[in-house]
N, C-alpha and C positions, 0 to 999 in steps of 0.2 A: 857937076858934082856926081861921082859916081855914091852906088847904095848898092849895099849885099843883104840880103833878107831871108833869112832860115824860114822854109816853108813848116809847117804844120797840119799835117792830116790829109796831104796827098802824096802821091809817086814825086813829086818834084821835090826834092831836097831843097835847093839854093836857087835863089831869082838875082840876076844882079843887073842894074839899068842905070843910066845916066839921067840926068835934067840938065837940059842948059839954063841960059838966062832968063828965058820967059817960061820956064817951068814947062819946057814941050820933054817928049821922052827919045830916049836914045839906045843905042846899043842892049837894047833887052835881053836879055839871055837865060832861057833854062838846067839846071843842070837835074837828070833824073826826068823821069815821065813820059809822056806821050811825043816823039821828036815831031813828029807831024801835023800834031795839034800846036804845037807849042811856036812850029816857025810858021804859021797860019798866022796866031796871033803876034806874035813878034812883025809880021808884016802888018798888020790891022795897026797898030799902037804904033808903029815906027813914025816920031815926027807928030804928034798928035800933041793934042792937052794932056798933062797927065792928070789935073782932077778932074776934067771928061773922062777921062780913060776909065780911073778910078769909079767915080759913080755910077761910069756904065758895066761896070764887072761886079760889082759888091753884090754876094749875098748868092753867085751863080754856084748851083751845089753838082758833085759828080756823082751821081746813082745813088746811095743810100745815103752816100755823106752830105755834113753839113757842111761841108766847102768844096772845094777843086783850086785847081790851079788859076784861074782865069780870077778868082774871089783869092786867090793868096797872092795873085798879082797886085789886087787892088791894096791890098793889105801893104804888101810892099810900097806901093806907091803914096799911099798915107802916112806911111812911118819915112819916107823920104822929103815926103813935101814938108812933116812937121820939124825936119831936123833942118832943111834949109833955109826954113827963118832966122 
């Protein structure tokens, strides 16, 4: 199943990633933000759990803000896991 998810209150605009069958993560992709940070994590998360993933990301903030990327990742991945049901 792929999933696109409008980021909120970072440089990343658009997250888009896959889930297969057992709910692991795929094809991660950033569009906007840190390219370096961003294929860091795209390596981290590649093939993983994605509610691992997700509860290991929720809530990480970037400098003053109350999210980042890494936390609108997770976001993405909770709004993908609830639609896969």
């Amino acid at each position: 199943m792929k999933y696109t998810y409008e980021c909120k209150g970072t440089c990343a605009m658009i997250i888009t990633l896959e889930l297969d069958e057992e709910k692991k993560l795929h094809n991660v992709q950033f569009v906007g933000g840190c390219d370096g940070n961003h294929k860091g994590i795209i390596r981290l998360v590649e093939g993983q759990d994605a509610k691992t993933v997700a509860e290991t990301l929720a809530g990480t903030t970037c400098g003053p803000r109350p999210t980042s990327c890494p936390d609108q990742l997770s976001k993405a991945i909770e709004a993908a896991l609830a639609e896969a049901v």
